[in-house]
N, CA, C and O of each residue as an XYZ file, in Angstrom:
808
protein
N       0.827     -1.215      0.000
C       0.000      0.000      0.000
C       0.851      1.250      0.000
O       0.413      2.273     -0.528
N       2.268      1.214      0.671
C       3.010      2.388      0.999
C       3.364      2.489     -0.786
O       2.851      3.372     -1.474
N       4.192      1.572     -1.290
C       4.348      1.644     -2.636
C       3.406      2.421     -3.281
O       3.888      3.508     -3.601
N       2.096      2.267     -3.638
C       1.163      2.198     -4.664
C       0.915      3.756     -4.108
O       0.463      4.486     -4.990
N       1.090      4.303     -3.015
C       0.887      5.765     -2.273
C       2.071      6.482     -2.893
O       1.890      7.551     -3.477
N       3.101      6.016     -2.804
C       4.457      6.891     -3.434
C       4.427      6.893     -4.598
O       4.552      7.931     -5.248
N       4.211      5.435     -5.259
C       3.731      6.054     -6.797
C       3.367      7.218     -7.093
O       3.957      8.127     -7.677
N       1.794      7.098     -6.413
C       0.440      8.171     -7.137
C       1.185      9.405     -6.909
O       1.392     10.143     -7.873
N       1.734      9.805     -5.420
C       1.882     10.945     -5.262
C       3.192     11.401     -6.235
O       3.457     12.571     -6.513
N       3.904     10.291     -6.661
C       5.157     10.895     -7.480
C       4.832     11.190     -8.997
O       5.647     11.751     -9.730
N       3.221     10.650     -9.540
C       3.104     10.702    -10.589
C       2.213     12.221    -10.713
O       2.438     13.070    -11.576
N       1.216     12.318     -9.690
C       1.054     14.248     -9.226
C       1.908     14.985     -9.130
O       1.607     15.952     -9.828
N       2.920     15.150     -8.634
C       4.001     16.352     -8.636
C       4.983     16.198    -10.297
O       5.637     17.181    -10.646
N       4.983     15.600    -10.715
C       6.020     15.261    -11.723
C       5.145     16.062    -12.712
O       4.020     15.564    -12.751
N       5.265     17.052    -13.462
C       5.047     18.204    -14.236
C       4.754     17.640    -15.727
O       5.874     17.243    -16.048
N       4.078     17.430    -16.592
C       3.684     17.208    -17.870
C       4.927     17.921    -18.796
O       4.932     19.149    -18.712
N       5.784     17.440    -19.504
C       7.031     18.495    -20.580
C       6.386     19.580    -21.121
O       5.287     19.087    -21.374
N       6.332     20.757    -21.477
C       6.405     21.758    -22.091
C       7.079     21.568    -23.625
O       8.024     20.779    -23.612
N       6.825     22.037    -24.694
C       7.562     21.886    -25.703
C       7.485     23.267    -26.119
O       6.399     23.771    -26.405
N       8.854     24.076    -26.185
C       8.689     25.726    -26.868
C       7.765     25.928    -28.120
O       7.620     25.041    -28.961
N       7.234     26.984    -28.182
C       6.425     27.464    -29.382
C       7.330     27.818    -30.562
O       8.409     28.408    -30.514
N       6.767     27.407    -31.492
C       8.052     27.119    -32.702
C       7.176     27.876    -33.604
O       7.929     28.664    -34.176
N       5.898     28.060    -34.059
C       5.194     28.693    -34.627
C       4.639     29.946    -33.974
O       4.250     29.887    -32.808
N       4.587     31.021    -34.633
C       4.252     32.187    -33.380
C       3.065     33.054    -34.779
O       3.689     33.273    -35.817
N       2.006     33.363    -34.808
C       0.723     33.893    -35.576
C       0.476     34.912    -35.235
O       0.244     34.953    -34.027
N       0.376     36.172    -35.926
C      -0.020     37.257    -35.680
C      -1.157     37.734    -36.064
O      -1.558     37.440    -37.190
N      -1.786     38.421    -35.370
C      -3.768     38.559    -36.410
C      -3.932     40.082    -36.038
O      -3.956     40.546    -34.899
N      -4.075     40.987    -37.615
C      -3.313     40.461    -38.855
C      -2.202     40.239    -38.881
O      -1.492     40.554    -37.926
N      -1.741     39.673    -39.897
C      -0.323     39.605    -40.339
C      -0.238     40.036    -41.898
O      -0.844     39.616    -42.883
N       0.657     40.944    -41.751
C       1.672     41.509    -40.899
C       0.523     42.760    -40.188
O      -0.528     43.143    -40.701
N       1.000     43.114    -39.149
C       0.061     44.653    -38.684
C       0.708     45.538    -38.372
O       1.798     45.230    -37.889
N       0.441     46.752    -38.463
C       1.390     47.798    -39.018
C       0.746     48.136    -37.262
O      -0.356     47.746    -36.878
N       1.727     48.925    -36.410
C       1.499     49.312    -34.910
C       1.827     50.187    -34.785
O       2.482     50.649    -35.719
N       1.587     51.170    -33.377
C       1.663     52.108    -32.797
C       1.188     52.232    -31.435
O       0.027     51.991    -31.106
N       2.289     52.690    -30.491
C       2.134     52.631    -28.776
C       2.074     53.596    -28.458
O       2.253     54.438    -29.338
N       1.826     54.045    -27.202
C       1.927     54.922    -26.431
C       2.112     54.665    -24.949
O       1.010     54.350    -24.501
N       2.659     54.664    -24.381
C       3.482     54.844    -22.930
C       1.858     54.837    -22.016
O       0.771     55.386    -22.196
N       2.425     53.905    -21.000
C       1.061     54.294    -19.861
C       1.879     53.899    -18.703
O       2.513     52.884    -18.413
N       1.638     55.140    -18.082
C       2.862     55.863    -17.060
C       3.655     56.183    -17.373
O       3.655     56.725    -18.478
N       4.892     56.069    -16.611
C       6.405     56.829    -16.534
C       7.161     55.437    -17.252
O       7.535     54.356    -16.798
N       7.172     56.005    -18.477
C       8.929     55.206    -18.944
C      10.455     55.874    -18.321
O      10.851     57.035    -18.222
N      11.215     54.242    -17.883
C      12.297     54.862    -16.747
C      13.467     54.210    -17.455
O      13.392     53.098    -17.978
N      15.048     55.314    -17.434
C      15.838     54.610    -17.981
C      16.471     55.066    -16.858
O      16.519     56.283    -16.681
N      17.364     53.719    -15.429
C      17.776     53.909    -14.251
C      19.212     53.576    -14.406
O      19.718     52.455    -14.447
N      19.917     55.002    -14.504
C      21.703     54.245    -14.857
C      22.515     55.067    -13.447
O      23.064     56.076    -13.887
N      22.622     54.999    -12.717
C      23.452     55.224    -11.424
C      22.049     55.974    -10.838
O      21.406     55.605     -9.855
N      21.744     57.175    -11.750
C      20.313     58.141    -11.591
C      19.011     57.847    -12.447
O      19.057     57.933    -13.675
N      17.861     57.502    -11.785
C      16.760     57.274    -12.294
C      16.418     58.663    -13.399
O      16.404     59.817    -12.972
N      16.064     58.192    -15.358
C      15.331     59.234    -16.056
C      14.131     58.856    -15.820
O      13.867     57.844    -15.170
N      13.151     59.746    -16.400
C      12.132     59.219    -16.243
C      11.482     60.429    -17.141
O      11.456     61.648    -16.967
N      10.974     59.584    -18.166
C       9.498     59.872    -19.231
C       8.554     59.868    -18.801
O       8.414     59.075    -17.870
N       7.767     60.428    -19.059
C       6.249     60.668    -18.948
C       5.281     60.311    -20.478
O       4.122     59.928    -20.635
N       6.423     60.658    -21.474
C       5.459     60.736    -22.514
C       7.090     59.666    -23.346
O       8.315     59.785    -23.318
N       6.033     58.659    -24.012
C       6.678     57.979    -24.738
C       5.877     57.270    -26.249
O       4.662     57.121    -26.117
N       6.411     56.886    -27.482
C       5.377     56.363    -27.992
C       6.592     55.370    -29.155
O       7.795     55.529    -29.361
N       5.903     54.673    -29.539
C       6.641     53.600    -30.819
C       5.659     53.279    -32.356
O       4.466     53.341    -32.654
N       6.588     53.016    -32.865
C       5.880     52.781    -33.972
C       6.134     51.571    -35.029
O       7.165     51.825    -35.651
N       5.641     50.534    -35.384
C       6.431     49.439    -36.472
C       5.524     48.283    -36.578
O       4.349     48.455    -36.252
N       5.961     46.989    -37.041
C       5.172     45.681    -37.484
C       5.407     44.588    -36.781
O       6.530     44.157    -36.518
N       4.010     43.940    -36.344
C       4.142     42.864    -35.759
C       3.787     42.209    -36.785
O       3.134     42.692    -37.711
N       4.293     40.731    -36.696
C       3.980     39.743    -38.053
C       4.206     38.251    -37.741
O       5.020     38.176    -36.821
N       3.817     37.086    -38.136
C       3.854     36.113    -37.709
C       4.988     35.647    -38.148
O       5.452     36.361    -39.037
N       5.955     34.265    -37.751
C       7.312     33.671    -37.676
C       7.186     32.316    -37.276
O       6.146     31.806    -36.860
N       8.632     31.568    -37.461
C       8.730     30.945    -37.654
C      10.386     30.529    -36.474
O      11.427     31.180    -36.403
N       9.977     29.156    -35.683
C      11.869     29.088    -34.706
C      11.272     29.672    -33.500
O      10.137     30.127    -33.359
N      12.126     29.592    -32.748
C      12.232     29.483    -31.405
C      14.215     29.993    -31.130
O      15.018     29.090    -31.366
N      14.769     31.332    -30.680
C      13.700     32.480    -30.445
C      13.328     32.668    -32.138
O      13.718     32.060    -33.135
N      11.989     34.289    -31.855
C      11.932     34.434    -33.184
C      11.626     35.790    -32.879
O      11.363     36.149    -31.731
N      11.664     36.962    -34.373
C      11.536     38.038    -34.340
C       9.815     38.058    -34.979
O       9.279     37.587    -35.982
N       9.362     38.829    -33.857
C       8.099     38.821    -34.555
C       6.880     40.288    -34.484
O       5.724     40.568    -34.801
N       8.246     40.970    -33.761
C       7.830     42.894    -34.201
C       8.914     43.464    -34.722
O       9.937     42.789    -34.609
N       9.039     44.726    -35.379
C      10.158     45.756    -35.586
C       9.662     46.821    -34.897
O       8.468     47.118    -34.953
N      10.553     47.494    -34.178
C       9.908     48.912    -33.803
C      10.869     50.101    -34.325
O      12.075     50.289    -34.162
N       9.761     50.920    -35.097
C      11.004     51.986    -35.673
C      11.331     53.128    -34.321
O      11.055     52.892    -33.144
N      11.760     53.959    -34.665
C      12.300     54.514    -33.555
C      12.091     54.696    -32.686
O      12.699     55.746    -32.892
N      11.628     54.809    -31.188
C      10.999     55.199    -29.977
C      11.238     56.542    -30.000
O      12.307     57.064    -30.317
N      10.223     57.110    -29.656
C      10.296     58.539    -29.222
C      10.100     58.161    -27.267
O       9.479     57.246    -26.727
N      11.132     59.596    -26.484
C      11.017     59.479    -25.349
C      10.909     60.928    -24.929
O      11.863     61.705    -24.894
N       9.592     61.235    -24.597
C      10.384     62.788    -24.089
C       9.288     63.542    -25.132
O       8.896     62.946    -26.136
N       8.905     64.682    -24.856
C       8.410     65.523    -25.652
C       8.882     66.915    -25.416
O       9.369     67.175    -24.316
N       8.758     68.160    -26.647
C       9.079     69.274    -26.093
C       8.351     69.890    -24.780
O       8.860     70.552    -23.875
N       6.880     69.433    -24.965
C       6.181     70.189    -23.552
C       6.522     69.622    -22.420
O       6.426     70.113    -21.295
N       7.128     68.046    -22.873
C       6.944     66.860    -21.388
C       8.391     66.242    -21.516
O       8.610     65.031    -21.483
N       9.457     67.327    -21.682
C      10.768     66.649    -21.304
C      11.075     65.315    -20.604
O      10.130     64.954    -19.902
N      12.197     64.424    -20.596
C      12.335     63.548    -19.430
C      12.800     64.095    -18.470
O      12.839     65.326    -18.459
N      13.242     63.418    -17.490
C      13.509     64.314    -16.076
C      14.634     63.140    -15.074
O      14.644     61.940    -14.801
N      15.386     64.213    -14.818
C      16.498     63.730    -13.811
C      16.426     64.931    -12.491
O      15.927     66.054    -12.412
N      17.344     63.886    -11.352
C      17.784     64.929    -10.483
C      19.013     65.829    -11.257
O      19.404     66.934    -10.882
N      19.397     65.247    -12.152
C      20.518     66.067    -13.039
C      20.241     67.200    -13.349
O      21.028     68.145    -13.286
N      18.800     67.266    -13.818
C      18.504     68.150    -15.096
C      17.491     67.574    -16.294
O      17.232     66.413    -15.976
N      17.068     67.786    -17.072
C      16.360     67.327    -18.457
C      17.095     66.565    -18.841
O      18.285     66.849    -18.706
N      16.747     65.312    -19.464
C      17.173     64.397    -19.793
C      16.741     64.139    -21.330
O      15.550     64.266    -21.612
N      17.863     63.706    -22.537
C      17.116     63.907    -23.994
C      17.647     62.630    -24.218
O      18.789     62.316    -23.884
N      16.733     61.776    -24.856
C      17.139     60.174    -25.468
C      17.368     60.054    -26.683
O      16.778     60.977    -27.244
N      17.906     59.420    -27.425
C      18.421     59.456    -28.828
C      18.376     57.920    -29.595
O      19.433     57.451    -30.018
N      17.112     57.180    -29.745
C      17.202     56.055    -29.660
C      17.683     55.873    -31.396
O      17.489     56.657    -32.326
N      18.410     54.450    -31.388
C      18.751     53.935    -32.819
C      18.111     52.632    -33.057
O      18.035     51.623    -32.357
N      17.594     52.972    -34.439
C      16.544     51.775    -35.067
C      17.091     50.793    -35.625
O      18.293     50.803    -35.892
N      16.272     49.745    -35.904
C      15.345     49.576    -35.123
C      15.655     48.637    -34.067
O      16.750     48.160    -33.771
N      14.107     48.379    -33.356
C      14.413     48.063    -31.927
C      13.198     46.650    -32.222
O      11.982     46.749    -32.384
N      14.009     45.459    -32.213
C      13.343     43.939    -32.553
C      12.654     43.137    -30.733
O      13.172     43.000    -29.624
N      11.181     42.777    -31.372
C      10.504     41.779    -30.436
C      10.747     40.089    -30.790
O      10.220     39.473    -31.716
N      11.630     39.590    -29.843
C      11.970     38.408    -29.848
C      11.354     37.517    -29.179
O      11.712     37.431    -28.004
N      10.358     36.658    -29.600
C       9.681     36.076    -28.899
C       9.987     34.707    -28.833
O      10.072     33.971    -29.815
N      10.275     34.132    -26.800
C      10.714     33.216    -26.579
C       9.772     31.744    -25.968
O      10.082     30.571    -26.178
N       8.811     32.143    -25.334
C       7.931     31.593    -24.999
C       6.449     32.313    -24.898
O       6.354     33.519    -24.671
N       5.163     31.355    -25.112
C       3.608     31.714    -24.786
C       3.124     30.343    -23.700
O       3.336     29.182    -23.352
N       2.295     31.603    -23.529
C       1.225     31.008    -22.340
C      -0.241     31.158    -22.755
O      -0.996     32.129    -22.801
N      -0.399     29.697    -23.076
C      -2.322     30.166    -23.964
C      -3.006     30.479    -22.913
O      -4.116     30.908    -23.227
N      -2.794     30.445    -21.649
C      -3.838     30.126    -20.980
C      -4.276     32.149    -20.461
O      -5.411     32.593    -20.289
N      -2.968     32.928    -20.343
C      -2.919     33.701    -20.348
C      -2.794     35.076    -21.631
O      -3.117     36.261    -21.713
N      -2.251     34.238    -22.319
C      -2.446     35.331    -23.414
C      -0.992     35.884    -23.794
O      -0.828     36.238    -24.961
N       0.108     35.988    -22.865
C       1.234     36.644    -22.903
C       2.165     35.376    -23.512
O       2.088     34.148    -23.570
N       3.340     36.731    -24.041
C       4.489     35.925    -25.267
C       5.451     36.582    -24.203
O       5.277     37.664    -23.641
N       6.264     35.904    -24.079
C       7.359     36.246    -23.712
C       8.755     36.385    -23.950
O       9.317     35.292    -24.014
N       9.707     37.646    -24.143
C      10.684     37.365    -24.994
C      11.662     38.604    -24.104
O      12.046     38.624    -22.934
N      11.802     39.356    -24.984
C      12.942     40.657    -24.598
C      12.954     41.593    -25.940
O      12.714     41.042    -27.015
N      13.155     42.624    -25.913
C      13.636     43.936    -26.972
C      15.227     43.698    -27.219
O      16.036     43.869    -26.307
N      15.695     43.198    -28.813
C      16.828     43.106    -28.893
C      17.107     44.329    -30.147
O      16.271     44.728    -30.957
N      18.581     44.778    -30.016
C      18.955     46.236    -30.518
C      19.070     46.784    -29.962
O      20.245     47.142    -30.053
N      18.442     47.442    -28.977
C      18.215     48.389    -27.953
C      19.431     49.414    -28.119
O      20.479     48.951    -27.669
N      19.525     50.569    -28.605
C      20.291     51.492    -28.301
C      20.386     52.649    -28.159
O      20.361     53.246    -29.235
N      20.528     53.515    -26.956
C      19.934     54.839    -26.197
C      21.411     55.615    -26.002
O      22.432     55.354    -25.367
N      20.871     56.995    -27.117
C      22.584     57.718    -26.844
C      21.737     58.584    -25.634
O      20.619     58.881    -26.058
N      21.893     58.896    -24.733
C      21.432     60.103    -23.279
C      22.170     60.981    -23.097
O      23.357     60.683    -22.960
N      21.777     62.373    -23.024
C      22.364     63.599    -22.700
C      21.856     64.310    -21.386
O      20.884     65.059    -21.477
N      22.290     64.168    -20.526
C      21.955     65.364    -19.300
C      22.499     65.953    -18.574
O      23.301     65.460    -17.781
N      22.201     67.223    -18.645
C      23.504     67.784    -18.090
C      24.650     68.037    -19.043
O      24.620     68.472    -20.194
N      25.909     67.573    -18.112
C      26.849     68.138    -18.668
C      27.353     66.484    -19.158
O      28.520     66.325    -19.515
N      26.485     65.424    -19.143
C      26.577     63.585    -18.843
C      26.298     63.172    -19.944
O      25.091     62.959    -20.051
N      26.985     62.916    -20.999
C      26.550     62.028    -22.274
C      27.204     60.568    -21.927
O      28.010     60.221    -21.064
N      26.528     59.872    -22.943
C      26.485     58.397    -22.308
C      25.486     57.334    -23.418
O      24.375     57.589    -23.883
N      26.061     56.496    -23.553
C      25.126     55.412    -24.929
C      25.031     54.403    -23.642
O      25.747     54.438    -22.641
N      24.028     53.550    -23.908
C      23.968     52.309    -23.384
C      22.792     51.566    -24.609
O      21.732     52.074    -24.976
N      23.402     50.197    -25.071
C      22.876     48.880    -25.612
C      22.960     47.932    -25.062
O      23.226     47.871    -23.861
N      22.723     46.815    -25.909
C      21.902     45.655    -25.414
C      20.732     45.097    -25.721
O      20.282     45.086    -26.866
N      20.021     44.476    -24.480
C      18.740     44.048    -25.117
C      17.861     44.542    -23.831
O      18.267     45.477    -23.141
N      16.794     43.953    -23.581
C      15.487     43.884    -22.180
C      14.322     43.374    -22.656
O      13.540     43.559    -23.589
N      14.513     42.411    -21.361
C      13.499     41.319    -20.902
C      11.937     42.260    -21.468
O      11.903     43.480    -21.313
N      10.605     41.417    -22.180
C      10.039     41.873    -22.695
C       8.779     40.827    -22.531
O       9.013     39.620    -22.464
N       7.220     41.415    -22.459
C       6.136     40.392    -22.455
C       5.246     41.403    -23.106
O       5.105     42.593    -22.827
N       4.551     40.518    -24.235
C       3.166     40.920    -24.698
C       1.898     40.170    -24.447
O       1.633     38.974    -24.566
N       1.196     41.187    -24.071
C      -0.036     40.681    -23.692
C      -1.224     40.762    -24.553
O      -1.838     41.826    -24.628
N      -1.532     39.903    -25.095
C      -2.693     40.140    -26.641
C      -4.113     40.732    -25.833
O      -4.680     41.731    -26.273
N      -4.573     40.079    -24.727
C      -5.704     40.847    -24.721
C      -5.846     41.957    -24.394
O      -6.948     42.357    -24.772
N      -5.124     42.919    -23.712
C      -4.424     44.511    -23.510
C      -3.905     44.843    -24.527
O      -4.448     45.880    -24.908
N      -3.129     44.528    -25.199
C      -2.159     45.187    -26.199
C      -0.884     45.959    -25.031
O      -0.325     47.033    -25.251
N      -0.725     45.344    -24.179
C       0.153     45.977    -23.756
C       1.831     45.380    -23.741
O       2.432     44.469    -23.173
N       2.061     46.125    -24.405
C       4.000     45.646    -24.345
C       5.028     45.794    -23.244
O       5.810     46.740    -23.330
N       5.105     45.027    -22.299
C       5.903     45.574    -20.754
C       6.946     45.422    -21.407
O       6.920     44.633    -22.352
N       8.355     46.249    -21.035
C       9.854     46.685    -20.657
C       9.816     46.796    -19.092
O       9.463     47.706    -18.342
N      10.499     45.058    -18.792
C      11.012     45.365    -18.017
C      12.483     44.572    -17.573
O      12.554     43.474    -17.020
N      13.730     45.531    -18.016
C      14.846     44.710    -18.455
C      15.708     44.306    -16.878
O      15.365     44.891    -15.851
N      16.454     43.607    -16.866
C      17.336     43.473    -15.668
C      18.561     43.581    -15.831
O      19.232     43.399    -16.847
N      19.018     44.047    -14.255
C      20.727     44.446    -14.808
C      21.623     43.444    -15.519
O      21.501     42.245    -15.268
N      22.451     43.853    -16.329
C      23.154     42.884    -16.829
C      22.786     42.705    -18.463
O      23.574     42.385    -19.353
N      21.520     42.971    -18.574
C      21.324     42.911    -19.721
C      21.172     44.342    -21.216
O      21.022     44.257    -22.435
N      21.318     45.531    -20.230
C      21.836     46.343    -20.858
C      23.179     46.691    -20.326
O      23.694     46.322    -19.270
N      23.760     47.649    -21.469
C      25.357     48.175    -20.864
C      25.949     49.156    -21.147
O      26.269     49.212    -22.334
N      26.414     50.482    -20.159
C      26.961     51.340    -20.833
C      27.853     51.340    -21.853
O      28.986     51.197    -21.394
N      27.845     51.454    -23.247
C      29.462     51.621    -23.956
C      30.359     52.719    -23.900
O      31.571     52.624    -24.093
N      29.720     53.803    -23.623
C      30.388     54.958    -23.349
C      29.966     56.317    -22.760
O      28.849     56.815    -22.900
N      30.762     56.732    -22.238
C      30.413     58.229    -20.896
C      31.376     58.964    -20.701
O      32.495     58.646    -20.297
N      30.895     60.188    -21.040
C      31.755     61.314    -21.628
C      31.400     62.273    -20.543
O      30.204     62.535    -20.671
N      32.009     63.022    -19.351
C      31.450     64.045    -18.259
C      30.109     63.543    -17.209
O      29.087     64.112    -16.827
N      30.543     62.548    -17.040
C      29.513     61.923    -16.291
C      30.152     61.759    -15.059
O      29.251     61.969    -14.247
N      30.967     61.558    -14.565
C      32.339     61.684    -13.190
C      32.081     60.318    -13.178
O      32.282     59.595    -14.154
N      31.458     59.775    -11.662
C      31.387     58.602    -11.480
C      30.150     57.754    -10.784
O      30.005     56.752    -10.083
N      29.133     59.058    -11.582
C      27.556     58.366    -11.524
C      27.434     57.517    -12.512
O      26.867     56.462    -12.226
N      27.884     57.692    -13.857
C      27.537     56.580    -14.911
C      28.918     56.345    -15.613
O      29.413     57.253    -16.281
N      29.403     55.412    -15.503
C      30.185     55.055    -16.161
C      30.000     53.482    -16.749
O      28.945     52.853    -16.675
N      31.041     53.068    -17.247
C      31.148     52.129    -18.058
C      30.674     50.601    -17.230
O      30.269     49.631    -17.871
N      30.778     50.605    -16.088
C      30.481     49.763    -14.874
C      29.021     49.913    -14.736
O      28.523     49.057    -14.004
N      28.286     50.681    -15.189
C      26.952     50.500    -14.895
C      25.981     50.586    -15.243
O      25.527     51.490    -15.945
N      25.445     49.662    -14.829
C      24.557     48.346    -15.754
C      22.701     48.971    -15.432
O      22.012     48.716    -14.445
N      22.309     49.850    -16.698
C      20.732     50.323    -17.038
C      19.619     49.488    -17.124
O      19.247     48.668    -17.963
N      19.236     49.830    -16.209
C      17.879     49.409    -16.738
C      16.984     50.183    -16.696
O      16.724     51.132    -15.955
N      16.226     49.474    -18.034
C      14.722     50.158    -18.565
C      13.548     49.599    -18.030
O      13.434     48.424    -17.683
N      12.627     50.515    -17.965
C      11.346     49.942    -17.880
C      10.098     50.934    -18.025
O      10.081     52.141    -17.786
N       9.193     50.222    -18.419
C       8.017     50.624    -19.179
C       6.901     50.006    -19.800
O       7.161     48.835    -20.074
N       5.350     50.478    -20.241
C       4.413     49.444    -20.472
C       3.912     50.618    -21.723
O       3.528     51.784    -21.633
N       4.105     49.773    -22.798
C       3.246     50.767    -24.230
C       1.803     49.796    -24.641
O       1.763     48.579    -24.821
N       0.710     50.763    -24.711
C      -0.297     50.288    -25.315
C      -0.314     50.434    -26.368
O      -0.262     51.507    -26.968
N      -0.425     48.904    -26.985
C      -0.276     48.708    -28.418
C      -1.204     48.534    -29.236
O      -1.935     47.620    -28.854
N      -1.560     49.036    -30.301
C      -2.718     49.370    -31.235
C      -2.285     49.170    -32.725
O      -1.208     49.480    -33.233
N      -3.740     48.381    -33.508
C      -3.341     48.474    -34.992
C      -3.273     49.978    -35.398
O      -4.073     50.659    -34.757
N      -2.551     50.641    -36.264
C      -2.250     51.743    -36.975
C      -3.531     52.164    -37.340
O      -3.776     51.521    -38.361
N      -4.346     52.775    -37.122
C      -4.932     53.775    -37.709
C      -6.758     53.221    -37.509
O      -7.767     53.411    -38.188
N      -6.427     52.346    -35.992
C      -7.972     51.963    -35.469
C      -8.076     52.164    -34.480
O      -7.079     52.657    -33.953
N      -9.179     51.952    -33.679
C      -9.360     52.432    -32.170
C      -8.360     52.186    -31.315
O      -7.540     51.297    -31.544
N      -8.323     52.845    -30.381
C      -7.299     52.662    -29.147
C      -7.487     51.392    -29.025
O      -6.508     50.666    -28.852
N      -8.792     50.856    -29.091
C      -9.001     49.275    -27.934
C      -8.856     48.279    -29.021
O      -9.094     47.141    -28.617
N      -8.434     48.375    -30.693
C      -8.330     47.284    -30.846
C      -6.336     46.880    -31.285
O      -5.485     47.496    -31.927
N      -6.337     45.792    -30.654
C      -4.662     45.409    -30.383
C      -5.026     44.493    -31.218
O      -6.111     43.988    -31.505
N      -3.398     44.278    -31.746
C      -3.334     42.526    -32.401
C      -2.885     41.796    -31.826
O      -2.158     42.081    -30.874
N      -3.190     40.402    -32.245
C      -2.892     39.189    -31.283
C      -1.561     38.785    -31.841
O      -1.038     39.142    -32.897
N      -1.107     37.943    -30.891
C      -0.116     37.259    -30.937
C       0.311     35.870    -30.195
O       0.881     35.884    -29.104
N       0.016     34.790    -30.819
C       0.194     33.369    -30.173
C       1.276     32.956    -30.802
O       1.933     33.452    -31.717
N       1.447     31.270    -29.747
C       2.983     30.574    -29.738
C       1.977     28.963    -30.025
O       0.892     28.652    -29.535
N       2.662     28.369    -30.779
C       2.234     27.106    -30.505
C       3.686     26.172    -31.324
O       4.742     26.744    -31.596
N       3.456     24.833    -31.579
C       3.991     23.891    -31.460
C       3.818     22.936    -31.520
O       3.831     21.998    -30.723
N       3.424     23.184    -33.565
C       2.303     22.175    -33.928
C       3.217     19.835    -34.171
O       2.464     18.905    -34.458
């Protein structure tokens, strides 16, 4: 009886395999997009920036592999003339370089979200008297029934390459992170309608 008890219970905890999503569908495909920031987009490199107003623009489209690219984003805008970014420094101006790729690594049907990271990533920053690039990539999830695109990267995965009058708040040792949530929308339809995006693994 003790047997036939250790069985059962070892055959309950023991987890069903997962197999990665190798096929990833976009509806439409391809769909031409456009975000906008909801809240404060933050780029935290020794000193927290912080946006208020942010927006993106580019194509989500369906793929093929595991990882896979399955948005482009053309340039990010960060910052506006009325709604500067903001440091304890001073105004903060971002200079992003295109484009900026959605790599999608895993889905969750049950939830809706793809999970991947923003690869390209590259932010020249001016504040102050503090110039400074940092690239890389950041950790990244889309959520089809929101349309919402979270940034939220961890250290290590972006990196300063260079800092010019920055003393020894940002230098080459330290490791940015971004973060942020854009609501994502087909090009040129209501706010509320987003495109989807699934993983499967036929």
């Amino acid at each position: 009886m003790a047997t036939t008890t250790c069985l059962a219970f070892g055959l309950a905890v023991v987890p069903a395999s997962a197999n990665p999503s190798t096929t990833w569908t976009a509806n439409p495909n391809p769909a031409a997009i456009s975000g906008v920031s909801s809240g404060s987009t933050s780029l935290t490199a020794g000193v927290p920036l912080v946006c208020t107003q942010s927006s993106l623009q580019g194509s989500m489209f369906s793929a093929v592999g595991n990882p896979a690219t399955v948005a482009t984003l053309g340039t990010p805008t960060f910052g506006s003339t009325t709604s500067p970014c903001q440091s304890v420094l001073g105004g903060a101006t971002f200079t992003p370089t295109a484009p900026w790729r959605f790599v999608a690594q895993d889905h969750n049907p049950a939830t809706g979200v793809t999970t991947g990271y923003l690869e390209g990533v590259q932010l020249s920053v001016a504040v102050s008297f503090c110039r400074f690039t940092t690239a890389g990539k950041a950790s990244a999830t889309y959520r089809s029934s929101t349309g919402v695109l979270s940034v939220n990267s961890v250290p290590g995965e972006l990196a300063v390459t260079s800092a010019l009058g920055c003393g020894t708040t940002i230098t080459t040792s330290t490791l940015p992170v971004l973060k942020g949530n854009f609501l994502i929308k087909i090009l040129g339809t209501s706010t509320s309608t987003a495109p989807t995006l699934t993983g499967s693994n036929p």
